[in-house]
mmCIF file as gemmi writes it, N, C-alpha and C atoms, coordinates in Angstrom:
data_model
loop_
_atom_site.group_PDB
_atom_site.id
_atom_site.type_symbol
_atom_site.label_atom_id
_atom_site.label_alt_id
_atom_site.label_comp_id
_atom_site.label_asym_id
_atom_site.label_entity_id
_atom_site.label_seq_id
_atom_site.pdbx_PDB_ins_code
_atom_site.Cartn_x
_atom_site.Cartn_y
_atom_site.Cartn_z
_atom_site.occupancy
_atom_site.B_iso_or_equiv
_atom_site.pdbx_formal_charge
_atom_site.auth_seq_id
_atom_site.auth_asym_id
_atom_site.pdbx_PDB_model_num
ATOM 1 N N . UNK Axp A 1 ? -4.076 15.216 14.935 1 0 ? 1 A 1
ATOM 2 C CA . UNK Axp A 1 ? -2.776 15.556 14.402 1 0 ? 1 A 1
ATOM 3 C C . UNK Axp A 1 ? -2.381 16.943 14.88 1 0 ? 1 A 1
ATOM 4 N N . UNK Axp A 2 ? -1.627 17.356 16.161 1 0 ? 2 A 1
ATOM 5 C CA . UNK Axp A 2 ? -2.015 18.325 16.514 1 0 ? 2 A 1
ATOM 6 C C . UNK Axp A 2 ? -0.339 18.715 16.349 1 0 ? 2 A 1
ATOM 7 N N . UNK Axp A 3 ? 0.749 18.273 16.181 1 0 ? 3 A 1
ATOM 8 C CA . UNK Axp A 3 ? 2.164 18.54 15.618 1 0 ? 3 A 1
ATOM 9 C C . UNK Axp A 3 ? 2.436 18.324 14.362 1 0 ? 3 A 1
ATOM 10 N N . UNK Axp A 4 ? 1.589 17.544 13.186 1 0 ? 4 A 1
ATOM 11 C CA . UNK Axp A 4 ? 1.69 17.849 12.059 1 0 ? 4 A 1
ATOM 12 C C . UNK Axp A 4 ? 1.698 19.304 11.371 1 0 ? 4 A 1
ATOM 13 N N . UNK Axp A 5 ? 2.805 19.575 10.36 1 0 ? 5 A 1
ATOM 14 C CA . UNK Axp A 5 ? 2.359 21.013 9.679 1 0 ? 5 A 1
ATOM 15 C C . UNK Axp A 5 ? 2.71 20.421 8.154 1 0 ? 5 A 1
ATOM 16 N N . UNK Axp A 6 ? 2.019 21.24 7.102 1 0 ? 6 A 1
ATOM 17 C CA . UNK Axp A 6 ? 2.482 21.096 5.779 1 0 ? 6 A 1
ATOM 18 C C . UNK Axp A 6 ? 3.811 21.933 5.625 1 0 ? 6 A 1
ATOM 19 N N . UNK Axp A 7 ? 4.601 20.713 4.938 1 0 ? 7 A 1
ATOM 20 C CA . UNK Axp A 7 ? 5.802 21.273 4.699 1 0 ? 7 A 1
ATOM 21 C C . UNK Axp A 7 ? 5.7 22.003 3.273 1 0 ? 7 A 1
ATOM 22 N N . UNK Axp A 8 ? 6.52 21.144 2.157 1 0 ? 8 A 1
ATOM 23 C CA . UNK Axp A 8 ? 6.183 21.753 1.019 1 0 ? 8 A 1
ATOM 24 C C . UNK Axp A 8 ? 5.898 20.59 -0.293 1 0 ? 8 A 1
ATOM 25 N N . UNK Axp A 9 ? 5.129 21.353 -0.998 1 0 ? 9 A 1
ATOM 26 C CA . UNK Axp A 9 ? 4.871 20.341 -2.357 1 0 ? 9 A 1
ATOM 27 C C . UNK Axp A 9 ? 6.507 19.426 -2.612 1 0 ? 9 A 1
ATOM 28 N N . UNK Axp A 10 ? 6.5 18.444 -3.099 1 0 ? 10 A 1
ATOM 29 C CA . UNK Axp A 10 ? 7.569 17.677 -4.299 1 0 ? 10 A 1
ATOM 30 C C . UNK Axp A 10 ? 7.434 17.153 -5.037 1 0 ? 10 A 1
ATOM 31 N N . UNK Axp A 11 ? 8.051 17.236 -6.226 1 0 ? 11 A 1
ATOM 32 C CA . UNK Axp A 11 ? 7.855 16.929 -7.763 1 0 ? 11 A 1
ATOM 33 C C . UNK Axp A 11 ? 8.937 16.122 -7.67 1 0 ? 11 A 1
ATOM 34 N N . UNK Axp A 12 ? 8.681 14.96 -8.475 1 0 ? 12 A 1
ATOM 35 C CA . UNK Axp A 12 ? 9.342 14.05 -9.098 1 0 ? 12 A 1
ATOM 36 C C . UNK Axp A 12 ? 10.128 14.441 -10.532 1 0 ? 12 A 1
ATOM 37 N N . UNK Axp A 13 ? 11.27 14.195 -10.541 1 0 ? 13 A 1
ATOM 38 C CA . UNK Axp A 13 ? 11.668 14.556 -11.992 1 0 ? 13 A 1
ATOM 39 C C . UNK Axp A 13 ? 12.84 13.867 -12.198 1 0 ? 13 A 1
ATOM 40 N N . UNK Axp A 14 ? 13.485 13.494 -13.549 1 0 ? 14 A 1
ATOM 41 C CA . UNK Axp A 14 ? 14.627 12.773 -14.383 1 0 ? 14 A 1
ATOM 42 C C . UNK Axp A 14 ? 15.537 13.978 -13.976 1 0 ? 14 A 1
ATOM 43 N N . UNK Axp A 15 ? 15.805 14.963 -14.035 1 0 ? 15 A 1
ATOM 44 C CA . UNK Axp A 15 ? 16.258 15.762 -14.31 1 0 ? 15 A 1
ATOM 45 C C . UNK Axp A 15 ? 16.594 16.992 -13.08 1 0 ? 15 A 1
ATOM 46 N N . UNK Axp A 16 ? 16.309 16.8 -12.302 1 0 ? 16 A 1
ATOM 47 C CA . UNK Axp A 16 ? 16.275 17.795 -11.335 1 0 ? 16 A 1
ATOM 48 C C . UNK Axp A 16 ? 16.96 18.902 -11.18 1 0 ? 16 A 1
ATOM 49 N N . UNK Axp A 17 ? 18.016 19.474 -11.948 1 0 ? 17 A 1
ATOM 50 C CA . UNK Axp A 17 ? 19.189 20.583 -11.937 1 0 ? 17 A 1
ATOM 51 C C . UNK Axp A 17 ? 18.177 21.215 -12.737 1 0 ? 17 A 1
ATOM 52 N N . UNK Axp A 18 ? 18.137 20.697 -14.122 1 0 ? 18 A 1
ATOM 53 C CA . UNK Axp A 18 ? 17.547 21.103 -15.394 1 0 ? 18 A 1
ATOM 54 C C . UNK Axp A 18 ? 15.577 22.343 -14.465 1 0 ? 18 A 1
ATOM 55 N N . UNK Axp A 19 ? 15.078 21.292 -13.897 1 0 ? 19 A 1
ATOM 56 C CA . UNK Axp A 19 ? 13.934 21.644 -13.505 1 0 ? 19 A 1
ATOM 57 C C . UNK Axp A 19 ? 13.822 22.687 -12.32 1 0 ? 19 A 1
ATOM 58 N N . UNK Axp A 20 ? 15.023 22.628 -11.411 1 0 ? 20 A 1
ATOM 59 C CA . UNK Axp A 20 ? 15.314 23.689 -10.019 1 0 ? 20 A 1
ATOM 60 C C . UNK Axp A 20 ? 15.634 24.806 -11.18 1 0 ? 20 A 1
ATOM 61 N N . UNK Axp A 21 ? 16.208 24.864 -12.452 1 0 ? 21 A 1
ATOM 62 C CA . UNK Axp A 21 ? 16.41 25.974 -13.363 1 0 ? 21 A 1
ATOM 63 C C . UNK Axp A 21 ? 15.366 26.95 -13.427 1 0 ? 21 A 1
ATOM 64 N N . UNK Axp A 22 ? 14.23 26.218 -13.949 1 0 ? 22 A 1
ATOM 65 C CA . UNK Axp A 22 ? 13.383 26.581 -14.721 1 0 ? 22 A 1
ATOM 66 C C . UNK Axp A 22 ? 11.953 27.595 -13.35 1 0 ? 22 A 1
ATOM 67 N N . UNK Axp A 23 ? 12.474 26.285 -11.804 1 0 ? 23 A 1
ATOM 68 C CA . UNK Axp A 23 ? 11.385 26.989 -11.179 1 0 ? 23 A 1
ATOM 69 C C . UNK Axp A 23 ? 12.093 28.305 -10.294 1 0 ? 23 A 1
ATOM 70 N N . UNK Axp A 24 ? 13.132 28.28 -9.703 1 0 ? 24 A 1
ATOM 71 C CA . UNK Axp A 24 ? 13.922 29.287 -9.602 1 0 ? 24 A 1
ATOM 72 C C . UNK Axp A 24 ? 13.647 30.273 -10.604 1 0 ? 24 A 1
ATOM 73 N N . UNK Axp A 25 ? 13.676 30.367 -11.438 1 0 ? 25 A 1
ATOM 74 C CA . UNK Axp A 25 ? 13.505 31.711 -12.57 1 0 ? 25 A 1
ATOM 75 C C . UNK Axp A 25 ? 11.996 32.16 -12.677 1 0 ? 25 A 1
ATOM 76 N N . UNK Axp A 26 ? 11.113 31.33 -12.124 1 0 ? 26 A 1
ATOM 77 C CA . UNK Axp A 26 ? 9.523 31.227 -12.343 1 0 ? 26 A 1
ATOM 78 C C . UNK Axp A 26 ? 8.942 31.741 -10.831 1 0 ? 26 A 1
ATOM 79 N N . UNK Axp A 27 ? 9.692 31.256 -9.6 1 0 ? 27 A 1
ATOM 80 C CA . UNK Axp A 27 ? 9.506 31.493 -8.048 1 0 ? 27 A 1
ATOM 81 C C . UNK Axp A 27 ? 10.246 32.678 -7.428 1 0 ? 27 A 1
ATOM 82 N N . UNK Axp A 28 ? 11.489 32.822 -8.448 1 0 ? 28 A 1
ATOM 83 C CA . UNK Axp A 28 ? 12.237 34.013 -7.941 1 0 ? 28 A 1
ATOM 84 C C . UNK Axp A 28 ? 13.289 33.41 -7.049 1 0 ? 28 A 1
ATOM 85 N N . UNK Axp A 29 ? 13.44 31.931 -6.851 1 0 ? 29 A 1
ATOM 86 C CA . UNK Axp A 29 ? 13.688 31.362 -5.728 1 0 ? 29 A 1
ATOM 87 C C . UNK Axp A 29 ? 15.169 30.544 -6.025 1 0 ? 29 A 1
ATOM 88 N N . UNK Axp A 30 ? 15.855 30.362 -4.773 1 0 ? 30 A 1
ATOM 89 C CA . UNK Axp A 30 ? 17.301 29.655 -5.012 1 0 ? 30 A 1
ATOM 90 C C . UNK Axp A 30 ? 17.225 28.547 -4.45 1 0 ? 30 A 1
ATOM 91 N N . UNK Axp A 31 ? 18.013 27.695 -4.814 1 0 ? 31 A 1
ATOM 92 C CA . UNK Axp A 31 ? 18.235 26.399 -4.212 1 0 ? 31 A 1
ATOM 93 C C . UNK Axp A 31 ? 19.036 26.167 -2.823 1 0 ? 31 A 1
ATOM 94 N N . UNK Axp A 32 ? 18.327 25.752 -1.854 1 0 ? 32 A 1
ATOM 95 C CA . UNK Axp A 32 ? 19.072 26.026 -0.276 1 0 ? 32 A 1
ATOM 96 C C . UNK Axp A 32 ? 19.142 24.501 -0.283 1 0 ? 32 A 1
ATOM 97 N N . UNK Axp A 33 ? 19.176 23.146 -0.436 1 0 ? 33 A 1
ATOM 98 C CA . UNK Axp A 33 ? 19.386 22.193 -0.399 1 0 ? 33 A 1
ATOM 99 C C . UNK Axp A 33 ? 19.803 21.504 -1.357 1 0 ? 33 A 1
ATOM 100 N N . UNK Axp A 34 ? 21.12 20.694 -0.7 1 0 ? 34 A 1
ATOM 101 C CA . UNK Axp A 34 ? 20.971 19.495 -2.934 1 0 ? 34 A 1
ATOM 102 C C . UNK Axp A 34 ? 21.852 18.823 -1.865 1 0 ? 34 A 1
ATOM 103 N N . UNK Axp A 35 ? 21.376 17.52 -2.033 1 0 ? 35 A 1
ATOM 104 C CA . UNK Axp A 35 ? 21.633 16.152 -1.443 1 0 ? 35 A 1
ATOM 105 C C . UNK Axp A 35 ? 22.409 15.484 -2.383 1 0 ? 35 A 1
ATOM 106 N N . UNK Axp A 36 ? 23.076 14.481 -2.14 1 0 ? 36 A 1
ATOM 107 C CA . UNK Axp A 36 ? 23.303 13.491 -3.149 1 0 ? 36 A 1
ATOM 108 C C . UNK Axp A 36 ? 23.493 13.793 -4.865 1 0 ? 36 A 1
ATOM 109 N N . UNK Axp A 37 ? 24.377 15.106 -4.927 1 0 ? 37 A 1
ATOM 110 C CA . UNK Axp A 37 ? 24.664 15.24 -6.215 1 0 ? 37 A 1
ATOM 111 C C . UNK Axp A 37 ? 22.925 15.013 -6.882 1 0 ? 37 A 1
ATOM 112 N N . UNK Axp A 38 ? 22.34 16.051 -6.56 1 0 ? 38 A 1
ATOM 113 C CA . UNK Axp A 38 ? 20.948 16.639 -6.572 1 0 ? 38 A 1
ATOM 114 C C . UNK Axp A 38 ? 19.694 15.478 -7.209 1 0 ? 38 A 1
ATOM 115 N N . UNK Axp A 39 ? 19.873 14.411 -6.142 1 0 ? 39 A 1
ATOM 116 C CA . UNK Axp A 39 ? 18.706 13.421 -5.867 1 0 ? 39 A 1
ATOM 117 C C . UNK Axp A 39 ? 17.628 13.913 -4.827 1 0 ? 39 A 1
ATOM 118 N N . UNK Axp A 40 ? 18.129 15.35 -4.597 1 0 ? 40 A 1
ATOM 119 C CA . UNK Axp A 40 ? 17.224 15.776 -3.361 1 0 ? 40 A 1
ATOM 120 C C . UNK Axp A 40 ? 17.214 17.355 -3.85 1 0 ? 40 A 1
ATOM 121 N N . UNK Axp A 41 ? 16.444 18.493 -4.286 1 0 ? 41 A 1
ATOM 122 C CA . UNK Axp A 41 ? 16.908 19.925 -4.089 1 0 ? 41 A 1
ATOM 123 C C . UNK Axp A 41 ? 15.718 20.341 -3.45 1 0 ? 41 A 1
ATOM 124 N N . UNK Axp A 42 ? 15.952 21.847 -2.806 1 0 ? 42 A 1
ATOM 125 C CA . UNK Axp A 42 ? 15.097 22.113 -1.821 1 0 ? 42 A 1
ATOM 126 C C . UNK Axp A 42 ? 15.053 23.34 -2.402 1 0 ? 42 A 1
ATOM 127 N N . UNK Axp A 43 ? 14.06 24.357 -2.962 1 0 ? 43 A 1
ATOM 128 C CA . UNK Axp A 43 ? 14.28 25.794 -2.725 1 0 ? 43 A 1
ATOM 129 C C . UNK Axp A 43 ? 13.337 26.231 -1.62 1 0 ? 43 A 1
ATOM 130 N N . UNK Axp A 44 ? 13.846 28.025 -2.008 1 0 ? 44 A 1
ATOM 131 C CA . UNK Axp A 44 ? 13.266 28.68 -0.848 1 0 ? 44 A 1
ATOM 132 C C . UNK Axp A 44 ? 13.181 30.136 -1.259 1 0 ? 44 A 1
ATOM 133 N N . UNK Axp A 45 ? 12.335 30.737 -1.124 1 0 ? 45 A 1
ATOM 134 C CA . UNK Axp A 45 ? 11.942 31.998 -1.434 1 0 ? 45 A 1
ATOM 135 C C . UNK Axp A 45 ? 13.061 33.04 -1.036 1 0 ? 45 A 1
ATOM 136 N N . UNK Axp A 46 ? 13.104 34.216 -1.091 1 0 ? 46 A 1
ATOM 137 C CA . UNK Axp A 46 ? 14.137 34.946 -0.34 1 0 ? 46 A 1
ATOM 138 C C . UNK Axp A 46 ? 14.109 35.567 0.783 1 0 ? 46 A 1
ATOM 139 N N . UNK Axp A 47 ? 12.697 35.188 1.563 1 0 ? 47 A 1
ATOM 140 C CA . UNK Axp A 47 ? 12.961 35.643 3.248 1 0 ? 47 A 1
ATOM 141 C C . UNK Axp A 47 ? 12.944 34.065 3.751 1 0 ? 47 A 1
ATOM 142 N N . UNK Axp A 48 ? 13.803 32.847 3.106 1 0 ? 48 A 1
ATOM 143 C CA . UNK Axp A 48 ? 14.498 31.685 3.476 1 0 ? 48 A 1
ATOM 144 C C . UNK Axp A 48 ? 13.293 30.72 3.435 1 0 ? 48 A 1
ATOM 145 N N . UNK Axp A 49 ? 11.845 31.394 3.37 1 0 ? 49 A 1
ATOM 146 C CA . UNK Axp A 49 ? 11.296 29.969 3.752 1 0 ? 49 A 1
ATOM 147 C C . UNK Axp A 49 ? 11.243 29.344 2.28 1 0 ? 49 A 1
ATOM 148 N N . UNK Axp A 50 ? 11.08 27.343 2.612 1 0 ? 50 A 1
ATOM 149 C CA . UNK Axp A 50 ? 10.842 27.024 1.9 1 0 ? 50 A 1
ATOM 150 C C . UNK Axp A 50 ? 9.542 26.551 0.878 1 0 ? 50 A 1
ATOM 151 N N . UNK Axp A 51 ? 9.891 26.432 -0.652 1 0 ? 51 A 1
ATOM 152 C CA . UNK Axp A 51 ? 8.642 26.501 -1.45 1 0 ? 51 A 1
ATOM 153 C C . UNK Axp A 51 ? 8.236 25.339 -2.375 1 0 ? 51 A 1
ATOM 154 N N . UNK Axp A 52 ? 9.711 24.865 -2.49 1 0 ? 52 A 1
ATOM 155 C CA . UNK Axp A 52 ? 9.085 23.368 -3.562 1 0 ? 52 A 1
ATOM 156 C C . UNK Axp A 52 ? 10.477 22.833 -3.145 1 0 ? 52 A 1
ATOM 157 N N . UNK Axp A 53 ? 10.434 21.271 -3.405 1 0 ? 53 A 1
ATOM 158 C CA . UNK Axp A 53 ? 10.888 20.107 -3.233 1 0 ? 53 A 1
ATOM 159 C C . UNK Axp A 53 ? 11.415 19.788 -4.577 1 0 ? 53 A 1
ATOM 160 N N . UNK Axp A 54 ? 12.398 18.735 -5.242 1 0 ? 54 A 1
ATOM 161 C CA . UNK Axp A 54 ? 12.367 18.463 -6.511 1 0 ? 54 A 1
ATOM 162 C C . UNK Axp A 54 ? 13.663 16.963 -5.836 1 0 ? 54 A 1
ATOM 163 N N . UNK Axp A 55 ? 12.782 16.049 -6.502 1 0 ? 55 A 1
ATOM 164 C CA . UNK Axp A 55 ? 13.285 14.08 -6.203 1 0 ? 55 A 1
ATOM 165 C C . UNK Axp A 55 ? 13.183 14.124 -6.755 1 0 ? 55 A 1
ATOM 166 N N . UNK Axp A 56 ? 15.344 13.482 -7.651 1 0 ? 56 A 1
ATOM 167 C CA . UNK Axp A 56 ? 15.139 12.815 -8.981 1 0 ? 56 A 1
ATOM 168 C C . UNK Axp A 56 ? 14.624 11.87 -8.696 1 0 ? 56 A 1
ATOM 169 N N . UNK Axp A 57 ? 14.157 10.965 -10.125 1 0 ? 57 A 1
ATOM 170 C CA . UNK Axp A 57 ? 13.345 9.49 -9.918 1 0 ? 57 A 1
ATOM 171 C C . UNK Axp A 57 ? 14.228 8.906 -11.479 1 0 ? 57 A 1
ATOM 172 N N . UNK Axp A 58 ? 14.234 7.556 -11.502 1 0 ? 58 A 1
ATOM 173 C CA . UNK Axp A 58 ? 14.511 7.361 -12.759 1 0 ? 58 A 1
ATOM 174 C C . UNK Axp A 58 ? 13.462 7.185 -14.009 1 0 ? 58 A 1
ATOM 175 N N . UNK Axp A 59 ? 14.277 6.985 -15.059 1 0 ? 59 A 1
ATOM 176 C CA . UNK Axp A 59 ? 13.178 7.126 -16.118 1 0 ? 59 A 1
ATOM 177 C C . UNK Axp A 59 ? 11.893 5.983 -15.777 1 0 ? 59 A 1
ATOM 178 N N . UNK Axp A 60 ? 12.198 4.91 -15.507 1 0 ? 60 A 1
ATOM 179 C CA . UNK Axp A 60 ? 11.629 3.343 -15.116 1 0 ? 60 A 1
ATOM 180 C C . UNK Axp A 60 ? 10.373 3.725 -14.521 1 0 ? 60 A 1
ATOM 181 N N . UNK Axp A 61 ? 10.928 4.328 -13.053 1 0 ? 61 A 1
ATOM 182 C CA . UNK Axp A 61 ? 9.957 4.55 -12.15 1 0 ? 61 A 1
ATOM 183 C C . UNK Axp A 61 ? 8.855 5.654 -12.161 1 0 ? 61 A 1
ATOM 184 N N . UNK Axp A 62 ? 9.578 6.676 -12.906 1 0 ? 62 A 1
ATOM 185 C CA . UNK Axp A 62 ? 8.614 7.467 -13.699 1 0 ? 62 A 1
ATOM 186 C C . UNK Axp A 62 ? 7.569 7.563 -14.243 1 0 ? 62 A 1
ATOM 187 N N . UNK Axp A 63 ? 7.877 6.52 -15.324 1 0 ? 63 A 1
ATOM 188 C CA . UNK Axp A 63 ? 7.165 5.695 -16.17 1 0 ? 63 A 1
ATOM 189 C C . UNK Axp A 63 ? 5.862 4.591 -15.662 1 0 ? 63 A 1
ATOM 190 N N . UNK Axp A 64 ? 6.58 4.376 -14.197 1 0 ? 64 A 1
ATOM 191 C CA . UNK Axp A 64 ? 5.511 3.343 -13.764 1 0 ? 64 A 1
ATOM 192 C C . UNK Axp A 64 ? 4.483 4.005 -12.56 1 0 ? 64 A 1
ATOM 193 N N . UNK Axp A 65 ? 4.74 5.461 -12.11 1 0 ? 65 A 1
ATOM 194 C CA . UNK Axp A 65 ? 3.967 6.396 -11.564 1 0 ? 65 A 1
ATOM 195 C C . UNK Axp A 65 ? 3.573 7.446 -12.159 1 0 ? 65 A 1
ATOM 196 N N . UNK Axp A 66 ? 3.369 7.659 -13.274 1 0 ? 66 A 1
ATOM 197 C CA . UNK Axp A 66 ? 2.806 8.633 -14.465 1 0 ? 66 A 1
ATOM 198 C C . UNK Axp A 66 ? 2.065 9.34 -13.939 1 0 ? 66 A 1
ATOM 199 N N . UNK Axp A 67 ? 1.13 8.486 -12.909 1 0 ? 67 A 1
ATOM 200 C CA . UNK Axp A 67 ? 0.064 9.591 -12.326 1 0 ? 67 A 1
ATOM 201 C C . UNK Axp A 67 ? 0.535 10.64 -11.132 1 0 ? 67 A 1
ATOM 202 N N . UNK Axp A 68 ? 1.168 10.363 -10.567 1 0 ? 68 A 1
ATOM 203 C CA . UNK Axp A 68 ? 1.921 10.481 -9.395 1 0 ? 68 A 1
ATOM 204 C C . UNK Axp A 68 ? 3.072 11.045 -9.297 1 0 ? 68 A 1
ATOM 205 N N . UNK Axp A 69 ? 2.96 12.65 -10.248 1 0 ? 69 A 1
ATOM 206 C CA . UNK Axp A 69 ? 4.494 13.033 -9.997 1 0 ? 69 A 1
ATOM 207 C C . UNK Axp A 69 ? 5.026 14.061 -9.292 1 0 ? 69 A 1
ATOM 208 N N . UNK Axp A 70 ? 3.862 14.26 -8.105 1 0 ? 70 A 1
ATOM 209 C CA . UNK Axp A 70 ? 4.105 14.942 -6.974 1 0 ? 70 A 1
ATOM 210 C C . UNK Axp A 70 ? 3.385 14.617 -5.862 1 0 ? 70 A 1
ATOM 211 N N . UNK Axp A 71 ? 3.881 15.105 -4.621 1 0 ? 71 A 1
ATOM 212 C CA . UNK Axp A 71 ? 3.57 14.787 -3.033 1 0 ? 71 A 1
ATOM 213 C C . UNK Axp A 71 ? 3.656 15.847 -2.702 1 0 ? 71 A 1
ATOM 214 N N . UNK Axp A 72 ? 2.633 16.027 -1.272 1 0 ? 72 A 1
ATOM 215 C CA . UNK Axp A 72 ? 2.62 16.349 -0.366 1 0 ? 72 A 1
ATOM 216 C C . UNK Axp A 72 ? 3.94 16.024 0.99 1 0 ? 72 A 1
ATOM 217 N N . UNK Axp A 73 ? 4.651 16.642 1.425 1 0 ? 73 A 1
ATOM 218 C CA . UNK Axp A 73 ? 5.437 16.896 2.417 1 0 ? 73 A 1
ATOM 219 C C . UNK Axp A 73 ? 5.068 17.425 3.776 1 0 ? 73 A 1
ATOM 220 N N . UNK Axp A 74 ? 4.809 16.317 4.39 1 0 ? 74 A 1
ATOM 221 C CA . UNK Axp A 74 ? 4.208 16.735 5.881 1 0 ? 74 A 1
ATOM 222 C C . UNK Axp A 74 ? 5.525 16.858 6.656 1 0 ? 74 A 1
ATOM 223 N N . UNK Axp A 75 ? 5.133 17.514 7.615 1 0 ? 75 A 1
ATOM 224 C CA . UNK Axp A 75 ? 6.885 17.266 8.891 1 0 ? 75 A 1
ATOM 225 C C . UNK Axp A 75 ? 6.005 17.323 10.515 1 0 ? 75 A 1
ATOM 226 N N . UNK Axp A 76 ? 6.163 17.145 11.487 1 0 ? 76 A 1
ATOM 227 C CA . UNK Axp A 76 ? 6.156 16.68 12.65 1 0 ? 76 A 1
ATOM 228 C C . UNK Axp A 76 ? 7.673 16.542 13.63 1 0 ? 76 A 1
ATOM 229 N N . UNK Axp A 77 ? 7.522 17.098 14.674 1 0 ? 77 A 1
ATOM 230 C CA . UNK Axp A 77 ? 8.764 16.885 15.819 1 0 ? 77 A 1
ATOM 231 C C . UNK Axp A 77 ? 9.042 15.39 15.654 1 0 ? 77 A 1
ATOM 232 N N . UNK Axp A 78 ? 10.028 15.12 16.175 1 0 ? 78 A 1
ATOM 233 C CA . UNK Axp A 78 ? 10.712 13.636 15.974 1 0 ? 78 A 1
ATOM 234 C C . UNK Axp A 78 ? 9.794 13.031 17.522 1 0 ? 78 A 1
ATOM 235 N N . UNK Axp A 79 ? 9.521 14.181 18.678 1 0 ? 79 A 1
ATOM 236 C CA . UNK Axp A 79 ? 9.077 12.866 19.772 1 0 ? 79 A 1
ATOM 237 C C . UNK Axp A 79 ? 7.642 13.155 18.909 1 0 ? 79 A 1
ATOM 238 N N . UNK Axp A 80 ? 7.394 13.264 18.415 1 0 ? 80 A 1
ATOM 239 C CA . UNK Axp A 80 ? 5.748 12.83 18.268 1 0 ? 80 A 1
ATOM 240 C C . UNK Axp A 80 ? 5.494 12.667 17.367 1 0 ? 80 A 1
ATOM 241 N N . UNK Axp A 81 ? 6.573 11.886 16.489 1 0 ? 81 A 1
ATOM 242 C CA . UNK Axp A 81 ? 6.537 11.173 15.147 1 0 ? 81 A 1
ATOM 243 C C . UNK Axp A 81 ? 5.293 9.761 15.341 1 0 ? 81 A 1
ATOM 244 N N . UNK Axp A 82 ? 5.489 9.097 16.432 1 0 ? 82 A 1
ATOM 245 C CA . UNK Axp A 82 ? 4.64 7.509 16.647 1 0 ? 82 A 1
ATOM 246 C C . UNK Axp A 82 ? 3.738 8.227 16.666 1 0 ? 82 A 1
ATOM 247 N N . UNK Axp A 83 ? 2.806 9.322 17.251 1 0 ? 83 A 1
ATOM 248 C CA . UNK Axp A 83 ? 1.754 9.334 17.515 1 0 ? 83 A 1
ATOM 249 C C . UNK Axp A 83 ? 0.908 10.167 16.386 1 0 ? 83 A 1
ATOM 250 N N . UNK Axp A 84 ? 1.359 10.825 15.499 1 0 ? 84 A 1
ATOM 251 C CA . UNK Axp A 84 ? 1.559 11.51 14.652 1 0 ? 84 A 1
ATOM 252 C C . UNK Axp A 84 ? 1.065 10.099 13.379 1 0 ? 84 A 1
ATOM 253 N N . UNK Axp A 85 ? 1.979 9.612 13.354 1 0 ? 85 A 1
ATOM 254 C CA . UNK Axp A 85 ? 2.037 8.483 12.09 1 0 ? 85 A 1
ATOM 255 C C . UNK Axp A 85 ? 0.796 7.697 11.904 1 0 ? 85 A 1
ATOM 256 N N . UNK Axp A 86 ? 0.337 7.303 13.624 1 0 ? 86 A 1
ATOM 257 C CA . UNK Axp A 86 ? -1.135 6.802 13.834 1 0 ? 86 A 1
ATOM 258 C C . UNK Axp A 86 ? -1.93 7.24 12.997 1 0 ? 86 A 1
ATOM 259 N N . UNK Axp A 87 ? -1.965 8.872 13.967 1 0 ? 87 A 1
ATOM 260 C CA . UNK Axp A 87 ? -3.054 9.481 13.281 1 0 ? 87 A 1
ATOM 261 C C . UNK Axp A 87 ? -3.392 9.432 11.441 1 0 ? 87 A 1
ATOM 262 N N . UNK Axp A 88 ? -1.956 9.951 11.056 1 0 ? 88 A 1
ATOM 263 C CA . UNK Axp A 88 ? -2.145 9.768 9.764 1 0 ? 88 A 1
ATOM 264 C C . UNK Axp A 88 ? -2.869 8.555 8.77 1 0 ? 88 A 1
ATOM 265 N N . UNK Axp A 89 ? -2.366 7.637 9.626 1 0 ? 89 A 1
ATOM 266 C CA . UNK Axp A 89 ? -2.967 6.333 8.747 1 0 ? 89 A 1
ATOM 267 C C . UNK Axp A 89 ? -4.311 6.627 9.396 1 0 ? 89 A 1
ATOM 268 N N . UNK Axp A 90 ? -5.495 6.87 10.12 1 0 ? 90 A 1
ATOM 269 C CA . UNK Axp A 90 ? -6.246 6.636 9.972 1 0 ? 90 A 1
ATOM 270 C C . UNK Axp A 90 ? -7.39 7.629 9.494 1 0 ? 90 A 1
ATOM 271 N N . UNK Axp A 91 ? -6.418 8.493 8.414 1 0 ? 91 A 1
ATOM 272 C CA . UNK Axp A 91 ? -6.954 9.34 7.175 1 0 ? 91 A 1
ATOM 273 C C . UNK Axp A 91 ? -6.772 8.649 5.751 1 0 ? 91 A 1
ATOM 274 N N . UNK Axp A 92 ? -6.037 7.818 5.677 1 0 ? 92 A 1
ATOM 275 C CA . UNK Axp A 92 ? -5.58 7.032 4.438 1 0 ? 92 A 1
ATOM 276 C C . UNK Axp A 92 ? -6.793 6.18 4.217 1 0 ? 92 A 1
């Protein structure tokens, strides 16, 4: 995996405005992304890089990944996404 890098943690949440609140005030950090009337927010520290992720999820699905309410965020160049993806699966 030699173009893979860790991007940043993401948390799952109902709520995601409510929760970019709480870690912004805790990280020091602002929100540089919001997708989809904030189904997606991105912050970022204040020399721009970024630090946490936050995907709303609904209550349902929530509920049915309890264990699971954060990821890892890998990123990779787009040409060496196929070869990249390989690799990955054969760490899974």
């Amino acid at each position: 995996m030699t173009g893979t890098r860790f991007d940043i943690v993401t948390i799952d949440s109902v709520d995601t405005r409510a929760l970019a609140t709480f870690w912004c005030a805790v990280l020091d950090a602002k929100v540089v992304e919001d997708e989809d009337d904030a189904r997606w927010l991105c912050l970022a520290a204040s020399d721009g890089r970024r630090v946490l992720g936050l995907q709303r999820t609904s209550t349902e699905s929530a509920a049915r990944r309890e264990a699971s309410k954060l990821h890892l965020d890998l990123a990779c160049e787009p040409v060496g996404f196929e070869g990249e993806l390989f690799d990955l699966c054969a760490y899974v």
